[in-house]
N, C-alpha and C positions, 0 to 999 in steps of 0.2 A: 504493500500500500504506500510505504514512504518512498519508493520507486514513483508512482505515478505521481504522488504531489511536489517532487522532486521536477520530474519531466515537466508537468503544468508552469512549477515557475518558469523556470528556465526557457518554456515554448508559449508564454504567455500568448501570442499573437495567434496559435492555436485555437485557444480556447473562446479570443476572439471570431477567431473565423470560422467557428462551429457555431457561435451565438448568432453571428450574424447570415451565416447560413439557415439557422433553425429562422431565423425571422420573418426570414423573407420567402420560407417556405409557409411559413404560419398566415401570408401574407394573401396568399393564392385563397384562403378559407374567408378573408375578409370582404379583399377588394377594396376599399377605402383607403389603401396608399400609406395609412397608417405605421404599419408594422416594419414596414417598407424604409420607411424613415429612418428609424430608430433601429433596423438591422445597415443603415448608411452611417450610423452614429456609431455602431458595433465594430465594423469593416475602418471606419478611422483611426476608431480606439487600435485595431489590430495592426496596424500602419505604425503607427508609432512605436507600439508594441515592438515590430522588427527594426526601428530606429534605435530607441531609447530602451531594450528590455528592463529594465533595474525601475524605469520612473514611472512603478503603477496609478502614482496622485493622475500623472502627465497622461496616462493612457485613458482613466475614468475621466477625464478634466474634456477632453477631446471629444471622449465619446459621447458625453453629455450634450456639448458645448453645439456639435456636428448634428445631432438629434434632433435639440429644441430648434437649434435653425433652421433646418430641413423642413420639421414639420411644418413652424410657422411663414417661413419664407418660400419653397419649395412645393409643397405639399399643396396649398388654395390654387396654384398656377398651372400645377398639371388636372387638377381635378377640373379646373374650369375649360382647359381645352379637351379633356372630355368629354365633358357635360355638352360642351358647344360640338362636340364632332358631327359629323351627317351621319343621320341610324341612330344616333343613341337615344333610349327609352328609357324612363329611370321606371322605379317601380311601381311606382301612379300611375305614370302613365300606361303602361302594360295592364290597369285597369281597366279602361276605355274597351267597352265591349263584351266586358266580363257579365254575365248573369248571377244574380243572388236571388231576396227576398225581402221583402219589408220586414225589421220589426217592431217598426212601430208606423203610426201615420207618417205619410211622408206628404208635402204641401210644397207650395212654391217657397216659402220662410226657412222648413227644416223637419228633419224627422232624421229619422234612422234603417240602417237597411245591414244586411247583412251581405259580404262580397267575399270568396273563398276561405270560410272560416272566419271572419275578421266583422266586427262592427264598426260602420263605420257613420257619421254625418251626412243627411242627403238633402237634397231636396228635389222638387222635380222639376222636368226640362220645361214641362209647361204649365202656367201659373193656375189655366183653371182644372188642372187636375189632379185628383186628389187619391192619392193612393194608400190603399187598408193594408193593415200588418198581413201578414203571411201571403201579399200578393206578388208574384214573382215579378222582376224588374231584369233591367239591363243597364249597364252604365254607358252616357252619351257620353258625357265630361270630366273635369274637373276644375273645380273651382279653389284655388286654394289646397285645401286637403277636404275639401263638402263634396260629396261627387255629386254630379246629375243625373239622374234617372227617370227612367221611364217605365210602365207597367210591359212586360210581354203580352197580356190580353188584348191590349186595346192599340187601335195603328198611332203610328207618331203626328200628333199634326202640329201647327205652325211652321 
């Protein structure tokens, strides 16, 4: 055992480059760029690691330092030229379409309906329609996070 913690010091940048491999594998389950970061903050720390091995303050210091700025400077910039790509549908909008069910009155104001499991805010796409609980719907829109709906029974008018 005093073998391996022996190897660790001595191969600190290792142990970096395991963490920041585990990261950014961890990273693929999020999606949010997140983990991503802060395995860039890892990879630094391990950088210095193979410069500096002895100056652990100097490798956490780094790795920290490379993190926080990544996330906050880094991270808003790539997410927004995703967000803005052509094709991209966040997960609202991947609502658009979906069928549910009222569970409660739904009114042009607000009600409630239920979309793949989830309850969510609704109201309906047309003001003079008024939709009873348990009547199936479809979502037209979204407004915010209120979706728009409409009953399946009855055709869409306006």
């Amino acid at each position: 055992m005093s073998d391996l913690v022996e190897w660790i010091r001595t191969n600190l940048w290792a142990a970096w480059g395991v963490a920041a491999l585990g990261l950014a594998a961890a990273e693929l389950l999020t999606l949010d760029l997140t983990l991503l970061m802060v395995a860039g903050g890892a990879l630094a720390g391990g950088l210095v690691a193979l410069i500096f091995p002895a100056l652990v303050w100097l490798q956490i210091t780094v790795a920290v330092v490379t993190a926080i700025a990544t996330l906050f400077l880094l991270r808003p910039t790539l997410l927004a030229r995703v967000r803005n790509a052509p094709g991209y549908r966040s997960s609202l909008d991947s609502l658009v379409g979906s069928t549910g069910i009222a569970t409660g009155t739904v009114t042009a104001v607000g009600g409630s309906v239920k979309v793949d499991g989830q309850d969510w805010e609704a109201r309906s796409f047309d003001p003079a329609v008024l939709i009873e609980p348990g009547e199936p719907i479809e979502v037209f829109g979204l407004e915010g996070i209120t979706l728009i709906v409409y009953p399946l029974s009855r055709p869409l008018t306006s």
